[in-house]
C-alpha positions as CSV (number, residue, x, y, z in Angstrom):
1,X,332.6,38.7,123.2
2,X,329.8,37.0,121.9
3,X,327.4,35.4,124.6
4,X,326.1,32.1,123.7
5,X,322.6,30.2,125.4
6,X,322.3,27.0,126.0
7,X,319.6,24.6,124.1
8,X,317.6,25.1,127.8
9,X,318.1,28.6,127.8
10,X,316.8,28.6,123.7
11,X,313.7,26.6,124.4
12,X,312.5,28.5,127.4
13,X,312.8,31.9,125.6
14,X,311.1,30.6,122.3
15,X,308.3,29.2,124.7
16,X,307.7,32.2,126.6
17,X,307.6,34.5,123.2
18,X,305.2,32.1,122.1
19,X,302.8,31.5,124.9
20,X,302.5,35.7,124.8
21,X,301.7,35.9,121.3
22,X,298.8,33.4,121.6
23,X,297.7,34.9,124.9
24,X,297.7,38.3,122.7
25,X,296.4,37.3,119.4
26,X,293.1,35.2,121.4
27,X,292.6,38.0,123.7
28,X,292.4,40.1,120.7
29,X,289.4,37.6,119.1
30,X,287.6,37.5,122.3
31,X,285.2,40.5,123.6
32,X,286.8,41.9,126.6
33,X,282.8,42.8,128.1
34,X,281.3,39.1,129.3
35,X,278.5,40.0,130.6
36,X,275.2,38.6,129.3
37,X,273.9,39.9,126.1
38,X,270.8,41.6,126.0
39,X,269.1,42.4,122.7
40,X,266.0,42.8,121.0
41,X,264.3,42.1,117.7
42,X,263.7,44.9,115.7
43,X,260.1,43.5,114.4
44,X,258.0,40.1,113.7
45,X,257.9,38.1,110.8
46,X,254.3,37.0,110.1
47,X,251.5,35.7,107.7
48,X,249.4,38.4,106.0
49,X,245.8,38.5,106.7
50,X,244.8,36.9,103.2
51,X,247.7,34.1,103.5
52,X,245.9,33.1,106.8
53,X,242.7,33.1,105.4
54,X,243.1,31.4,102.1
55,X,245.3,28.8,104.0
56,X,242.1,28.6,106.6
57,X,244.4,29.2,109.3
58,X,243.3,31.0,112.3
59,X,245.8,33.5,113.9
60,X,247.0,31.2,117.7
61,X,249.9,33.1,118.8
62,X,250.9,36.6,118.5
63,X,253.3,38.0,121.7
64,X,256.7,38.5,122.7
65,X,258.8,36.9,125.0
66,X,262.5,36.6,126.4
67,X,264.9,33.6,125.8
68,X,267.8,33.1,128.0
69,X,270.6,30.5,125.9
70,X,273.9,29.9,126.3
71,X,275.4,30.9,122.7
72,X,278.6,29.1,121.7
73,X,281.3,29.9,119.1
74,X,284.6,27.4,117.9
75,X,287.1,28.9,115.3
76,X,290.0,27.2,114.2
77,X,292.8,28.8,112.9
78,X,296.1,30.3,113.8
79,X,295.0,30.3,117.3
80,X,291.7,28.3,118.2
81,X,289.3,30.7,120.1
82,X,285.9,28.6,121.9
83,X,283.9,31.9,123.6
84,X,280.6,31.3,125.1
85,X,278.0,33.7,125.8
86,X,274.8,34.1,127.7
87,X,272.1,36.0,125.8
88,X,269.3,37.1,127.0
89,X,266.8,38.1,123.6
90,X,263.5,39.3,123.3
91,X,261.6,37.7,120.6
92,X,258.5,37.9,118.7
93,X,256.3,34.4,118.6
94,X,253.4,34.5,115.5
95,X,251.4,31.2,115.0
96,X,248.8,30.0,113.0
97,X,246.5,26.6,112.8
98,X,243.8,25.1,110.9
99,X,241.5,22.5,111.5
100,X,243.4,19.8,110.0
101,X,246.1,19.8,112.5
102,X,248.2,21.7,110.2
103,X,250.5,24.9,112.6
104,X,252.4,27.2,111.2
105,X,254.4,29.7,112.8
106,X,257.7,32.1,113.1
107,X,259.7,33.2,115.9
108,X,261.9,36.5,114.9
109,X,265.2,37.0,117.8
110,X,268.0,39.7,117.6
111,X,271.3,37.9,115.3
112,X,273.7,38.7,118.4
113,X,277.4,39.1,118.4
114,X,279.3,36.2,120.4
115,X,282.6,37.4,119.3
116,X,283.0,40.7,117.9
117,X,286.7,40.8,116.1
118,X,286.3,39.0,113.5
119,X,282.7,39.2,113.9
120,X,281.0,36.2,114.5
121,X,276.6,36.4,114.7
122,X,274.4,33.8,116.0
123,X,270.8,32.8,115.9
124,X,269.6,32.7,119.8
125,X,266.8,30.5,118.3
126,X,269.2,27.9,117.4
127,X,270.7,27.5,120.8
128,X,267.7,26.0,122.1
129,X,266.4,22.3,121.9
130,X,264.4,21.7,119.0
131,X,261.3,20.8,120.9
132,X,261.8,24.3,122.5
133,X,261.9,25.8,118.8
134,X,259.3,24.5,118.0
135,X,257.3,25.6,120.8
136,X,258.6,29.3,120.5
137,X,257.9,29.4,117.2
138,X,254.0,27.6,116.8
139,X,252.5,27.3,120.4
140,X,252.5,23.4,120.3
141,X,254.2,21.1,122.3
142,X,255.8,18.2,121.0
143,X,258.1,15.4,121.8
144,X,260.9,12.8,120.7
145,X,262.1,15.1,117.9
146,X,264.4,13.0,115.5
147,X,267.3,14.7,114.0
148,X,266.8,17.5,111.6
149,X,267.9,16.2,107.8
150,X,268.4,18.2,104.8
151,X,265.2,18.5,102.4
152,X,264.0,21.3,100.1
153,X,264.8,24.8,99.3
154,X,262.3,27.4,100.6
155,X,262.3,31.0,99.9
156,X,261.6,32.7,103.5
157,X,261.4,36.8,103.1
158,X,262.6,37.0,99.4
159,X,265.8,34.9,100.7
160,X,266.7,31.1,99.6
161,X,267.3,28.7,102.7
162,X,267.7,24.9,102.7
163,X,265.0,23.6,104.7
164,X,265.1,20.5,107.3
165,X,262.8,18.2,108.3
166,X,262.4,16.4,111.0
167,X,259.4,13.9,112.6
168,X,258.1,14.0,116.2
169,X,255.0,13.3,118.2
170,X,251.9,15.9,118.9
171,X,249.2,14.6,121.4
172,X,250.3,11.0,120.7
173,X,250.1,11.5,116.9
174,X,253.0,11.2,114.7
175,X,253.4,14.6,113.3
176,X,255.8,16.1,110.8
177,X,257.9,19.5,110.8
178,X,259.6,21.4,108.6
179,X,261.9,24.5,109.5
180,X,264.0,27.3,107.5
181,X,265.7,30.2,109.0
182,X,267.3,33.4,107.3
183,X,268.5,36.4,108.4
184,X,266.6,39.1,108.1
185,X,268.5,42.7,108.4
186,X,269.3,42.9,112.6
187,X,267.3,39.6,112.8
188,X,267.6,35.9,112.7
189,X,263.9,34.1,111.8
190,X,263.1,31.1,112.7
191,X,259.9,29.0,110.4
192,X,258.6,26.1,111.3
193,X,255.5,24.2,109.8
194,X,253.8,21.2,111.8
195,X,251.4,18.3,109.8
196,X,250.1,15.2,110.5
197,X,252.3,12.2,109.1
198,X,252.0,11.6,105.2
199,X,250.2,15.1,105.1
200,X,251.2,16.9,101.7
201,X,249.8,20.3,102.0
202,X,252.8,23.1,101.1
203,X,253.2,25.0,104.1
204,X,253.6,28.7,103.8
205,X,257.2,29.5,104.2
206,X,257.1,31.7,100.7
207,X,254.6,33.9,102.0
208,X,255.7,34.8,105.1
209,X,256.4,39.2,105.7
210,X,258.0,42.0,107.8
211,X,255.9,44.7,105.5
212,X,253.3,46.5,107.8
Protein backbone atom coordinates (compact mmCIF):
# COMPACT_ATOMS: atom_id res chain seq x y z
CA UNK A 1 0.00 0.00 0.00
CA UNK A 2 1.15 3.19 -0.95
CA UNK A 3 1.62 5.77 1.99
CA UNK A 4 0.54 9.14 1.17
CA UNK A 5 1.64 12.80 3.26
CA UNK A 6 -0.22 15.31 3.91
CA UNK A 7 0.36 19.00 2.30
CA UNK A 8 1.79 19.69 6.17
CA UNK A 9 3.74 16.71 6.19
CA UNK A 10 5.17 17.86 2.36
CA UNK A 11 6.06 21.29 3.39
CA UNK A 12 7.88 20.52 6.54
CA UNK A 13 10.09 17.88 4.76
CA UNK A 14 10.88 20.19 1.66
CA UNK A 15 11.75 22.92 4.46
CA UNK A 16 13.96 20.87 6.38
CA UNK A 17 15.91 19.39 3.16
CA UNK A 18 16.28 22.89 2.26
CA UNK A 19 17.41 24.72 5.38
CA UNK A 20 20.30 21.76 5.39
CA UNK A 21 21.50 22.38 2.03
CA UNK A 22 21.99 26.10 2.65
CA UNK A 23 23.38 25.49 6.05
CA UNK A 24 25.91 23.07 3.93
CA UNK A 25 26.51 24.92 0.81
CA UNK A 26 27.43 28.51 3.20
CA UNK A 27 29.34 26.56 5.65
CA UNK A 28 31.22 25.27 2.68
CA UNK A 29 32.01 29.26 1.42
CA UNK A 30 32.90 30.31 4.81
CA UNK A 31 36.55 29.53 6.51
CA UNK A 32 36.00 27.19 9.33
CA UNK A 33 39.40 29.01 11.29
CA UNK A 34 37.94 32.67 12.62
CA UNK A 35 40.49 33.78 14.35
CA UNK A 36 42.15 37.07 13.36
CA UNK A 37 44.35 37.16 10.42
CA UNK A 38 47.78 37.91 10.80
CA UNK A 39 49.92 38.61 7.69
CA UNK A 40 52.72 40.49 6.48
CA UNK A 41 53.83 42.32 3.35
CA UNK A 42 56.38 40.76 1.51
CA UNK A 43 58.28 44.25 0.62
CA UNK A 44 57.68 48.24 0.14
CA UNK A 45 56.78 50.03 -2.77
CA UNK A 46 58.78 53.24 -2.98
CA UNK A 47 60.26 56.21 -5.07
CA UNK A 48 63.81 55.65 -6.44
CA UNK A 49 66.53 57.86 -5.23
CA UNK A 50 66.60 59.96 -8.68
CA UNK A 51 62.62 60.18 -8.78
CA UNK A 52 62.91 61.94 -5.26
CA UNK A 53 65.44 64.03 -6.28
CA UNK A 54 64.36 65.28 -9.60
CA UNK A 55 60.80 65.74 -8.11
CA UNK A 56 62.84 67.79 -5.10
CA UNK A 57 61.18 65.61 -2.71
CA UNK A 58 62.83 64.77 0.44
CA UNK A 59 62.44 61.12 1.77
CA UNK A 60 59.63 61.90 5.37
CA UNK A 61 58.62 58.50 6.10
CA UNK A 62 60.17 55.18 5.77
CA UNK A 63 58.89 52.34 8.65
CA UNK A 64 56.62 49.70 9.20
CA UNK A 65 53.74 49.40 11.16
CA UNK A 66 50.64 47.08 12.10
CA UNK A 67 46.93 47.77 11.15
CA UNK A 68 44.24 46.13 12.98
CA UNK A 69 40.60 46.41 10.49
CA UNK A 70 37.70 44.68 10.42
CA UNK A 71 37.70 43.19 6.69
CA UNK A 72 34.21 42.53 5.19
CA UNK A 73 33.07 40.36 2.33
CA UNK A 74 29.02 40.20 0.66
CA UNK A 75 28.46 37.55 -2.20
CA UNK A 76 25.26 37.05 -3.72
CA UNK A 77 24.33 34.10 -5.34
CA UNK A 78 22.78 30.75 -4.85
CA UNK A 79 23.23 31.21 -1.24
CA UNK A 80 24.32 34.81 0.02
CA UNK A 81 27.41 34.47 2.35
CA UNK A 82 28.45 38.15 4.51
CA UNK A 83 31.90 36.79 6.48
CA UNK A 84 33.77 39.35 8.38
CA UNK A 85 37.25 39.16 9.52
CA UNK A 86 39.66 40.89 11.79
CA UNK A 87 43.16 41.32 10.30
CA UNK A 88 45.88 42.22 11.81
CA UNK A 89 48.68 43.29 8.85
CA UNK A 90 52.04 44.62 8.98
CA UNK A 91 52.68 47.16 6.53
CA UNK A 92 55.37 49.21 4.97
CA UNK A 93 54.67 53.28 5.15
CA UNK A 94 57.25 55.31 2.43
CA UNK A 95 56.64 59.24 2.10
CA UNK A 96 58.01 61.87 0.41
CA UNK A 97 57.56 65.99 0.43
CA UNK A 98 58.77 68.97 -1.15
CA UNK A 99 58.76 72.44 -0.27
CA UNK A 100 55.69 73.39 -2.07
CA UNK A 101 53.36 71.42 0.03
CA UNK A 102 53.31 68.73 -2.45
CA UNK A 103 53.39 64.69 -0.27
CA UNK A 104 53.67 61.80 -1.91
CA UNK A 105 53.64 58.50 -0.48
CA UNK A 106 52.76 54.47 -0.57
CA UNK A 107 51.66 52.12 2.00
CA UNK A 108 52.23 48.32 0.81
CA UNK A 109 49.80 45.61 3.23
CA UNK A 110 49.54 41.77 2.75
CA UNK A 111 46.15 41.13 0.04
CA UNK A 112 44.52 38.73 2.80
CA UNK A 113 42.00 36.02 2.27
CA UNK A 114 38.42 36.82 4.00
CA UNK A 115 36.94 33.83 2.54
CA UNK A 116 38.97 31.19 1.15
CA UNK A 117 36.46 28.86 -1.16
CA UNK A 118 35.88 30.57 -3.70
CA UNK A 119 38.62 32.79 -2.77
CA UNK A 120 37.85 36.14 -2.07
CA UNK A 121 41.24 38.80 -1.31
CA UNK A 122 41.06 42.11 0.24
CA UNK A 123 43.13 45.26 0.55
CA UNK A 124 43.52 45.85 4.62
CA UNK A 125 44.30 49.45 3.38
CA UNK A 126 40.90 49.86 2.11
CA UNK A 127 39.16 48.96 5.33
CA UNK A 128 40.23 51.97 6.99
CA UNK A 129 38.88 55.61 6.88
CA UNK A 130 40.24 57.61 4.23
CA UNK A 131 41.75 60.18 6.43
CA UNK A 132 43.57 57.09 8.04
CA UNK A 133 44.82 56.15 4.46
CA UNK A 134 46.06 58.87 3.90
CA UNK A 135 47.94 59.19 7.04
CA UNK A 136 49.42 55.51 6.63
CA UNK A 137 50.35 56.13 3.45
CA UNK A 138 52.13 60.12 3.46
CA UNK A 139 52.64 61.06 7.28
CA UNK A 140 50.11 63.99 7.06
CA UNK A 141 47.12 64.42 8.76
CA UNK A 142 44.24 65.69 7.23
CA UNK A 143 40.48 66.27 7.69
CA UNK A 144 36.87 66.49 6.21
CA UNK A 145 37.81 64.14 3.25
CA UNK A 146 34.90 64.38 0.56
CA UNK A 147 34.07 61.30 -1.22
CA UNK A 148 36.53 59.75 -3.55
CA UNK A 149 35.35 60.21 -7.47
CA UNK A 150 36.55 58.63 -10.39
CA UNK A 151 39.35 60.61 -12.37
CA UNK A 152 42.36 59.41 -14.49
CA UNK A 153 44.17 56.32 -15.33
CA UNK A 154 47.57 55.94 -13.69
CA UNK A 155 50.00 53.25 -14.31
CA UNK A 156 51.32 52.15 -10.56
CA UNK A 157 54.18 49.22 -10.89
CA UNK A 158 53.79 48.54 -14.69
CA UNK A 159 49.84 47.99 -13.83
CA UNK A 160 46.85 50.28 -15.11
CA UNK A 161 44.49 51.54 -12.18
CA UNK A 162 41.75 54.14 -12.34
CA UNK A 163 42.65 56.77 -10.00
CA UNK A 164 40.26 58.86 -7.52
CA UNK A 165 40.33 62.02 -6.24
CA UNK A 166 39.19 63.39 -3.52
CA UNK A 167 39.56 67.19 -1.67
CA UNK A 168 40.23 67.71 2.09
CA UNK A 169 41.88 70.13 4.45
CA UNK A 170 45.81 70.09 5.61
CA UNK A 171 46.74 72.71 8.39
CA UNK A 172 43.62 74.73 7.52
CA UNK A 173 44.48 74.75 3.79
CA UNK A 174 42.34 73.19 1.19
CA UNK A 175 44.40 70.50 -0.15
CA UNK A 176 43.95 68.01 -2.92
CA UNK A 177 44.56 64.04 -3.12
CA UNK A 178 44.79 61.65 -5.48
CA UNK A 179 44.99 57.72 -4.86
CA UNK A 180 45.51 54.46 -7.00
CA UNK A 181 45.98 51.04 -5.70
CA UNK A 182 47.07 47.63 -7.54
CA UNK A 183 48.01 44.57 -6.48
CA UNK A 184 51.20 43.76 -6.51
CA UNK A 185 52.11 39.82 -6.37
CA UNK A 186 51.24 38.81 -2.33
CA UNK A 187 50.51 42.55 -1.98
CA UNK A 188 47.87 45.26 -2.19
CA UNK A 189 49.62 49.03 -2.59
CA UNK A 190 48.13 51.76 -1.63
CA UNK A 191 49.32 55.57 -3.56
CA UNK A 192 48.32 58.53 -2.59
CA UNK A 193 49.55 62.12 -3.71
CA UNK A 194 48.61 65.38 -1.60
CA UNK A 195 48.77 69.22 -3.28
CA UNK A 196 47.65 72.42 -2.52
CA UNK A 197 44.16 73.26 -4.21
CA UNK A 198 44.39 74.28 -8.12
CA UNK A 199 48.03 72.78 -7.92
CA UNK A 200 48.86 71.01 -11.39
CA UNK A 201 52.07 69.32 -10.80
CA UNK A 202 51.82 65.27 -12.02
CA UNK A 203 52.43 63.44 -9.07
CA UNK A 204 54.62 60.42 -9.33
CA UNK A 205 52.39 57.46 -9.41
CA UNK A 206 54.24 56.05 -12.80
CA UNK A 207 57.50 55.96 -11.17
CA UNK A 208 56.89 54.36 -8.17
CA UNK A 209 59.16 50.46 -7.57
CA UNK A 210 59.59 47.23 -5.61
CA UNK A 211 63.17 46.74 -7.66
CA UNK A 212 66.02 46.84 -4.99
Amino acid sequence: MRRTHSPRSRRAFLAAVTGAATATAGCALLPEEQEPIEASAERPAFLPDAAVSERGYAETLSTETTVTVSATVDLSGDVQISNTREVIADVFRRGYADDDGRRFGIVTAPAVAVIEQPEVVRDPIASVSAARAVELATGASVSSVSDWRSAATRTVLGTEAESETATATADGADVELERARVRAEGDAVTAIAIAPAGDEADPPFGEVSRDA
